[in-house]
C-alpha positions in Angstrom: 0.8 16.4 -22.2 1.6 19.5 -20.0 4.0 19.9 -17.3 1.2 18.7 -14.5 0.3 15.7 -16.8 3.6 14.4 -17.1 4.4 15.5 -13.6 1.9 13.5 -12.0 2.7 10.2 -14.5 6.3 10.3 -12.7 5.0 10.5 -9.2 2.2 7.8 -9.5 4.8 5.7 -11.6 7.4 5.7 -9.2 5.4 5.5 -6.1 3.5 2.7 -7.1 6.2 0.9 -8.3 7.9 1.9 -5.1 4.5 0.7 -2.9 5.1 -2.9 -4.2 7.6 -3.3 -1.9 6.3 -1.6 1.0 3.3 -3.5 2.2 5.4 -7.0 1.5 8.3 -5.6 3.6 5.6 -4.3 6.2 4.1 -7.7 6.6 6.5 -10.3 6.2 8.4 -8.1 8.9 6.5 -9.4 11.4 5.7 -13.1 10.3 9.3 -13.5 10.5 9.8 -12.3 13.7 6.6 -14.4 14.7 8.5 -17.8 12.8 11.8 -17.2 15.0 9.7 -16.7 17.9 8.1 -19.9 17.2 11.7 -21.7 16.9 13.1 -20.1 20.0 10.0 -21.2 22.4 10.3 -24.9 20.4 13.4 -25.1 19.3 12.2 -27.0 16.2 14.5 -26.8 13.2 11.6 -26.0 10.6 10.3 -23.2 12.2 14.6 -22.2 12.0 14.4 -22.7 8.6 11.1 -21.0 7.7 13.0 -17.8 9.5 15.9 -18.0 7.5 14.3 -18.3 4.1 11.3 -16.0 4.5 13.8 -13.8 6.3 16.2 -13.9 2.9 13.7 -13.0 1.0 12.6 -10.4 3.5 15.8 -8.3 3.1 16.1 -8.5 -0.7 12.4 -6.7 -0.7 13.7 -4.3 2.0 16.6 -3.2 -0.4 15.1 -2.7 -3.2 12.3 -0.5 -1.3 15.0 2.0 0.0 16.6 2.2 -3.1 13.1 3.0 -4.9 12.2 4.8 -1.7 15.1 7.2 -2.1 13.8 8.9 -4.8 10.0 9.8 -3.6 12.0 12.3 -1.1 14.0 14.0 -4.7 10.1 13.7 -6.5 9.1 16.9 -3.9 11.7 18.7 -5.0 12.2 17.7 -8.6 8.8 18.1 -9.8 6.5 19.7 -7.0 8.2 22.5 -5.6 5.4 24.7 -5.1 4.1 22.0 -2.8 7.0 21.6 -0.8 6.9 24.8 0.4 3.4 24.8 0.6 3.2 21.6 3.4 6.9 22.0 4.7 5.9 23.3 7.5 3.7 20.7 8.2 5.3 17.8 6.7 8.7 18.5 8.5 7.7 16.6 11.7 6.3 13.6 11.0 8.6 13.1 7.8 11.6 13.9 10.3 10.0 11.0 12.9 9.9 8.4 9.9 13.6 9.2 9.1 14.5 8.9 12.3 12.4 5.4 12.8 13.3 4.2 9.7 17.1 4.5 9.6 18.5 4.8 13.3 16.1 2.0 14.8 14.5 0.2 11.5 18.0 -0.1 10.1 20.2 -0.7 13.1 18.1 -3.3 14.4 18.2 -5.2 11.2 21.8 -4.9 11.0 22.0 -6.5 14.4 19.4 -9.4 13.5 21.4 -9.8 10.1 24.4 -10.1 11.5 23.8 -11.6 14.9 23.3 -15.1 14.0 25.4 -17.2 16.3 26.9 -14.0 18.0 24.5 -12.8 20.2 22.0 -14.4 22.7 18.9 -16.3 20.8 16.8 -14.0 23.2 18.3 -10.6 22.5 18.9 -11.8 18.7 14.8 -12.1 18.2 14.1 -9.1 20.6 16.0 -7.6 17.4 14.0 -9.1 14.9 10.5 -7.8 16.7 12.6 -3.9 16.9 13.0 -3.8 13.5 9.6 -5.4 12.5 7.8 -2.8 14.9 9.6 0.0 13.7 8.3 -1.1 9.9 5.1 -0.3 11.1 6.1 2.8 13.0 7.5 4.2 9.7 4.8 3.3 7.7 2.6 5.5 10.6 3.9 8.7 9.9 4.1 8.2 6.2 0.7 7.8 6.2 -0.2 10.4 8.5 1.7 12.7 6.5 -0.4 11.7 3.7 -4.0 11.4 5.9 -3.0 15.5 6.3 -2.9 15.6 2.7 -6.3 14.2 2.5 -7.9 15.9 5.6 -5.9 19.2 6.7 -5.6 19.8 10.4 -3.3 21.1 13.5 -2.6 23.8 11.3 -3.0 27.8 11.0 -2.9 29.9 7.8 -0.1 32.2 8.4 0.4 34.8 5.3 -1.0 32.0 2.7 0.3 28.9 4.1 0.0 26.4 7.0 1.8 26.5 9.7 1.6 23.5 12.4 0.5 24.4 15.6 -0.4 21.0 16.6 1.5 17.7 15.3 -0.5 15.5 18.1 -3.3 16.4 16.1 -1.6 15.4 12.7 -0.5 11.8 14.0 -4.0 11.0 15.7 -6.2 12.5 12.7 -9.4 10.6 12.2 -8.3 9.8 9.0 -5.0 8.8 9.3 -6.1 6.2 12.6 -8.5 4.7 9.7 -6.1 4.8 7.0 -3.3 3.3 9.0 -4.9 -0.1 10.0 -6.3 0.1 6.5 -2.6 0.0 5.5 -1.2 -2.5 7.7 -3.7 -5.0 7.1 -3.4 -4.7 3.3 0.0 -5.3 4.1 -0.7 -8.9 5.6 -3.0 -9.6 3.3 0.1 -9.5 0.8 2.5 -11.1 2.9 -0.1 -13.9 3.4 -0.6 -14.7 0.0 2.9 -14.4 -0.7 4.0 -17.2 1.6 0.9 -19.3 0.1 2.4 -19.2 -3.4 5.6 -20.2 -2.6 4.7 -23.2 -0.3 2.4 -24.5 -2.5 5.5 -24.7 -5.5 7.6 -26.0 -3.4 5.0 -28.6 -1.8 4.9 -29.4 -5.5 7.9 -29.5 -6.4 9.0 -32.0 -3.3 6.1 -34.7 -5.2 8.7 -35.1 -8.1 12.0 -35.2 -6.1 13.2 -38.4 -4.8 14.5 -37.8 -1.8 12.2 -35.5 1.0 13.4 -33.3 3.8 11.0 -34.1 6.6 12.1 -29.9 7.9 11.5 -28.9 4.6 8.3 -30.2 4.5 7.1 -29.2 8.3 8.4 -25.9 7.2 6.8 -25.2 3.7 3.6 -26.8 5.0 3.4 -24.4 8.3 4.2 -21.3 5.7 1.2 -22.0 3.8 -1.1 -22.8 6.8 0.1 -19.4 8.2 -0.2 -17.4 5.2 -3.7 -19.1 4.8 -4.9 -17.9 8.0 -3.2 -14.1 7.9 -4.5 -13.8 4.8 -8.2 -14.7 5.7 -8.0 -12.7 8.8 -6.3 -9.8 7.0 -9.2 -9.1 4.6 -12.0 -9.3 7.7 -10.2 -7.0 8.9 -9.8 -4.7 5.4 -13.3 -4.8 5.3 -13.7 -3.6 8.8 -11.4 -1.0 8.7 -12.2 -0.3 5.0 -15.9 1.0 5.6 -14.6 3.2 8.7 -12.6 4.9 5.6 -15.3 5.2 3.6 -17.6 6.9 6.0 -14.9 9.2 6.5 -14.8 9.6 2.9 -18.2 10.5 2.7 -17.9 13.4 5.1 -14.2 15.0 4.5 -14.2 14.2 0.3 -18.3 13.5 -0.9 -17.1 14.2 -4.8 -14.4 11.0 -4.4 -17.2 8.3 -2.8 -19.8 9.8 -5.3 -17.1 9.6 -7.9 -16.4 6.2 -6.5 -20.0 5.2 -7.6 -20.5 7.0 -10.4 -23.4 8.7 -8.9 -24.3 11.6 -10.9 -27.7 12.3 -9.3 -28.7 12.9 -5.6 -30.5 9.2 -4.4 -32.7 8.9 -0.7 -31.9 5.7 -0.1 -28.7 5.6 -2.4 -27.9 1.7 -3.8 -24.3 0.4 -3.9 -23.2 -0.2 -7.5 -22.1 -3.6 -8.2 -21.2 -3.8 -11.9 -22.1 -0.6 -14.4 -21.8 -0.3 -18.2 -21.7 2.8 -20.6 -19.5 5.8 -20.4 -18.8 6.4 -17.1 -16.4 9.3 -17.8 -19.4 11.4 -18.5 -20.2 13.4 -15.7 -24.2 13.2 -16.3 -23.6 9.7 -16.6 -26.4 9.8 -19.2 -25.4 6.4 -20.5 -25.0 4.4 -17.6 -26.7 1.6 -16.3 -25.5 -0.1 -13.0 -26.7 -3.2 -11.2 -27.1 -2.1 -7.6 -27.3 -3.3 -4.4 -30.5 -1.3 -3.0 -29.6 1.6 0.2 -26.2 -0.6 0.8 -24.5 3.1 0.1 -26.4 5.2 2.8 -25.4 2.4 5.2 -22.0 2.5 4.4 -22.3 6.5 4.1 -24.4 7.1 7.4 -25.0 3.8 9.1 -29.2 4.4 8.2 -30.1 2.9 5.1 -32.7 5.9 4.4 -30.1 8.2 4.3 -29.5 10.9 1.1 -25.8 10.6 -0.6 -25.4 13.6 -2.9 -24.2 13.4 -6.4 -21.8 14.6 -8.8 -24.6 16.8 -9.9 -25.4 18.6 -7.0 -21.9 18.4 -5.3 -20.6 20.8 -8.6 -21.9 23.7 -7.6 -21.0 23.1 -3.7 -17.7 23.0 -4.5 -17.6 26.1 -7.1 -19.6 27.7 -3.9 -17.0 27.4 -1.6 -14.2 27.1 -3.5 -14.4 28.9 -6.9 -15.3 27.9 -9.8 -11.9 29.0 -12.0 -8.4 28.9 -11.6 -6.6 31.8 -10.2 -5.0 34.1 -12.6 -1.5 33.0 -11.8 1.0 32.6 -14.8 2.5 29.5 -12.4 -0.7 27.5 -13.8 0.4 27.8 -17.6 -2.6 27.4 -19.9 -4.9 26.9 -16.7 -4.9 30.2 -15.4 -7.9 31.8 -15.1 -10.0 28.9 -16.9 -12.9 26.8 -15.0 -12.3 24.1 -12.5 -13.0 20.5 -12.9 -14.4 19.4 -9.8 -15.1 15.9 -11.2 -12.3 13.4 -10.8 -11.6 11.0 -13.6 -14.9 8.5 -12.9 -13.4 5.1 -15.1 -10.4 5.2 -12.8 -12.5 6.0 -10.1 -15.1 3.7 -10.2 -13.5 0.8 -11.6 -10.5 1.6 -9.3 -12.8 1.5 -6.3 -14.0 -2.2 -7.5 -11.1 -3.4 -8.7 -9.5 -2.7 -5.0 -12.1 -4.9 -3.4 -12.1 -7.7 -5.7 -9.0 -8.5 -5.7 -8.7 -8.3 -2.3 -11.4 -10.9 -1.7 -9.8 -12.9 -4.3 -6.7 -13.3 -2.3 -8.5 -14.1 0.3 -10.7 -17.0 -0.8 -7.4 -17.9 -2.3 -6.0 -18.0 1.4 -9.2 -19.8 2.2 -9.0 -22.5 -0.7 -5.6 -23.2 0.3 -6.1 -24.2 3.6 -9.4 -26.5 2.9 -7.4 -28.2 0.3 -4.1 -29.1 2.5 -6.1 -29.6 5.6 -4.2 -32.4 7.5 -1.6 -33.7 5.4 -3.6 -33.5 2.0 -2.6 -32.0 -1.3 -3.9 -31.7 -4.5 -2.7 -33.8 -7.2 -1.5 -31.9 -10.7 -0.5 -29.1 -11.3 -3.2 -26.4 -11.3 -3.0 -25.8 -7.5 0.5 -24.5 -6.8 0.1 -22.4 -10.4 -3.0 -21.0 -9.2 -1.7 -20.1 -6.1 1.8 -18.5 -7.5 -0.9 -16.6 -10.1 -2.6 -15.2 -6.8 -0.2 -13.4 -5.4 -0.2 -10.8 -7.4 -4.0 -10.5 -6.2 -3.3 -8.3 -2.8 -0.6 -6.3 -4.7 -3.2 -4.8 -7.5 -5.7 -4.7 -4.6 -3.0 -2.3 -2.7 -1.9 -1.1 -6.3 -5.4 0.2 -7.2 -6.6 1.0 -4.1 -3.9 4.0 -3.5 -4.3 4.7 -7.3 -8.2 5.6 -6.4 -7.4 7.3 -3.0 -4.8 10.1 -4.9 -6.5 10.1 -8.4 -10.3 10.7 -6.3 -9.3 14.0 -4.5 -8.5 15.6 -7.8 -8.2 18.3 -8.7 -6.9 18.7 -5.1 -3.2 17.8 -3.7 -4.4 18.8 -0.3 -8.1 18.3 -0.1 -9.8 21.1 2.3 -11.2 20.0 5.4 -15.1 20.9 5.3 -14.5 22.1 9.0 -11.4 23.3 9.4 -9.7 26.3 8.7 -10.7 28.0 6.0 -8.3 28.5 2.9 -5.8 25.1 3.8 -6.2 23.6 0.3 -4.2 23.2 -2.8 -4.7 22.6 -6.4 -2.9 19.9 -8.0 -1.9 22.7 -11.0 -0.1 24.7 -8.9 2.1 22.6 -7.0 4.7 21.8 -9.8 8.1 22.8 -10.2 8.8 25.5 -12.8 10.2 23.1 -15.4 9.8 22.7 -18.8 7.8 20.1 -21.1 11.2 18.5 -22.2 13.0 18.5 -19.0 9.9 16.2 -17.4 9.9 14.1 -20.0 13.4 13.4 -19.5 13.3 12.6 -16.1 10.2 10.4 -16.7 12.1 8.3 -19.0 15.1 7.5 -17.3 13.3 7.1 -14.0 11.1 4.9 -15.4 13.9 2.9 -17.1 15.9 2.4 -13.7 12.7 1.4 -12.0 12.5 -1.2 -14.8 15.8 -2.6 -14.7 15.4 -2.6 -11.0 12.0 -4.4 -11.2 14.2 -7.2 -13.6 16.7 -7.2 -10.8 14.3 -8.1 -7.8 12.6 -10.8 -9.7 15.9 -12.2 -11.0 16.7 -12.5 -7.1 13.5 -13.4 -5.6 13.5 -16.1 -8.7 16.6 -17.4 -7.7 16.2 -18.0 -4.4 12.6 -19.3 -4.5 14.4 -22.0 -6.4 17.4 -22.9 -4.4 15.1 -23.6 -0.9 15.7 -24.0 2.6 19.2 -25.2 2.0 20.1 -23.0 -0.8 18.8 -19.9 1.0 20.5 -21.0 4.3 23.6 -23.8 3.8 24.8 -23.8 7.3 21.2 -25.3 8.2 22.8 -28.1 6.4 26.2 -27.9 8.6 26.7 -29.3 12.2 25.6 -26.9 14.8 29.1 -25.8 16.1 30.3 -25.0 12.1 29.5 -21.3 11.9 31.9 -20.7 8.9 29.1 -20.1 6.6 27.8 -17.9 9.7 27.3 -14.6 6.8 25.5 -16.7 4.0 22.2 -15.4 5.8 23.4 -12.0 4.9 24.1 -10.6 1.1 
């Protein structure tokens, strides 16, 4: 592999190993503020305890995802140089606003909520909770509008080769950014939701073989998988919602990623949504290919009119060679590449089985959400084992759904690492090839490696932790729960 090969393995290694965390953090953010609310307005002790374990497991996610977060800022600079320099300009603002969000109201609100138990009023000790929750999601908005800019270029002039912002209200509200936000935030529930499913539903399980039964314990692991149930369900209504507003933007900033997305190699009036293909999809032809489709479902999602054309890879080749050139400039920065001919195409398996693999797992976690709450309705729960198993299995459903999905959104824009914007200014685009550092072969490799190898010890770490306290419960998580009210020695075993 080449410089841009291995350059690109680091990135999508460590940001999606990074991305686990995010959309967990993200959502059970605000389910915890929502289960303190709860206690403060009742004053029940199980909705105390669902906040203080769900909120444990809360912050060991939120560690781990600023130590793994740390290093996507070094990645620009380590590996993509050229690129740095290329958006800085751009990027400057909105990454600024997240830095600011993220560590002087994120962070100091957290602090406060960590270590405000018992210290400060129960009202201004939740208003903390909801600061730091909201500010989650306020972070997460200017991440992804940095990255919406990436994928649809605006609020920007060309000044001698490069962009300069002239507009960062139009940056924050681009159209693809307010579709790829709620996009975001709702995959993000969907995880959380599923998350707290799983775990009830062990512990419900686990409560059947013990012989003596917290009656909190069991309020509190039933009302976590009730709520998970139910944000989980609503989560993916509203994926799907928000998920076809994406994809007719897709179809009119990208056309090459949705036809990419479909393996559609030819031109189609009205154009059927693929459901299941076999043969060779990489081929660009797609000679080999047979699909079973779901007849003028694609111009509807495309257009909104079932009887409307969706071009294919075919035709879209020579569009794009039109417009854009059909070979590499003659730079010596692009290594063997310079000068040869452009691959407009991305790479269709990951593609088109990325673009699949997104929705079916996200559906799966939510019939899983769905299952869960038909078969505890009341005060009902399956006997054996194969329920809380199967639901521990699905949470990893919305995490390869987010996984995949982001895989398919950065791998379809190839060859691009800032797409063009069909209708904006001319020339704001950027090949993948020449955004890399000036490194060698070896010295990639070696930062691949040992990044990778932290990332892995660090993924042993978090599930040694989330393991552990899974296991130890209400009481293990929280002892003082345990204690009289007025003992607030163990006041810090919330914190860690």
């Amino acid at each position: 592999m080449d410089v841009v090969d291995l350059a690109r393995w680091q990135f999508g290694i460590t940001t999606v190993y990074h991305f686990l965390m995010v959309p967990l953090t993200i959502g059970l953010s605000v389910l915890v503020a929502a289960m303190q609310t709860a206690w403060v307005r009742t004053g029940k002790p199980h909705y105390l305890a669902m906040t203080k374990f769900w909120g444990k497991l809360l912050l060991i996610n939120f560690a781990m995802g600023v130590v793994t977060g740390i290093v996507q800022e070094f990645q620009f600079g380590m590996n993509w140089s050229a690129y740095s320099r290329y958006v800085g300009d751009v990027f400057g603002a909105p990454l600024a606003m997240e830095g600011l969000v993220a560590f002087f109201v994120e962070s100091t609100f957290l602090g406060l909520w960590i270590f405000g138990w018992n210290r400060l009023p129960k009202r201004v000790h939740l208003a903390c909770a909801w600061a730091y929750s909201l500010a989650t999601m306020a972070s997460a908005y200017f991440i992804l509008a940095a990255n919406s800019w990436m994928q649809h270029p605006v609020g920007v002039e060309l000044v001698d080769g490069r962009p300069r912002l002239t507009s960062i209200w139009e940056v924050l509200t681009n159209n693809t950014a307010l579709a790829a936000i709620p996009h975001t935030i709702s995959g993000a529930f969907a995880v959380a939701g599923t998350f707290l499913v799983g775990i009830a539903a062990w512990q419900l399980a686990r409560q059947r073989e013990q012989s003596q039964v917290s009656e909190r314990d069991t309020a509190a692991w039933r009302a976590s998988l009730k709520l998970g149930g139910w944000v989980g369900v609503i989560a993916f209504a509203a994926l799907a919602v928000t998920g076809d507003w994406q994809a007719k933007l897709m179809f009119e900033q990208q056309p090459m990623k949705m036809a990419a997305a479909e393996a559609l190699c030819e031109t189609e009036q009205p154009a059927g949504l693929s459901v299941f293909a076999w043969g060779d999809v990489s081929r660009p032809d797609c000679e080999n290919v047979k699909s079973i489709p779901i007849p003028a479902l694609l111009s509807f999602l495309a257009n909104g009119d079932i009887d409307s054309e969706v071009k294919g890879i075919e035709e879209l080749v020579p569009l794009y060679q039109e417009k854009y050139g059909d070979r590499y400039p003659d730079d010596p920065r692009l290594g063997d590449l310079a000068g040869k001919p452009i691959d407009y195409v991305p790479n269709l398996p990951v593609t088109y089985w990325g673009f699949r693999l997104m929705i079916g797992f996200g559906a799966l976690a939510a019939l899983g959400g769905a299952v869960a709450l038909w078969l505890t309705r009341g005060e009902r729960f399956p006997k054996g084992r194969w329920f809380p198993r199967l639901a521990l299995a699905a949470i990893a459903t919305p995490f390869i759904a987010n996984s995949v999905g982001w895989i398919f959104t950065e791998m379809g824009r190839q060859p691009f690492v800032v797409v063009p914007n069909p209708s904006g200014v001319d020339g704001v685009f950027m090949y993948t090839a020449m955004g890399v550092s000036g490194l060698s072969v070896g010295e990639v490799w070696a930062s691949l490696i040992s990044l990778t190898a932290i990332y892995a010890v660090l993924a042993v770490v978090e599930f040694f932790l989330i393991r552990k306290y899974v296991r130890a419960g209400m009481d293990g998580v929280a002892p003082e729960l345990s204690k009289p009210a007025d003992d607030d020695r163990d006041v810090l075993a919330f914190a860690y």
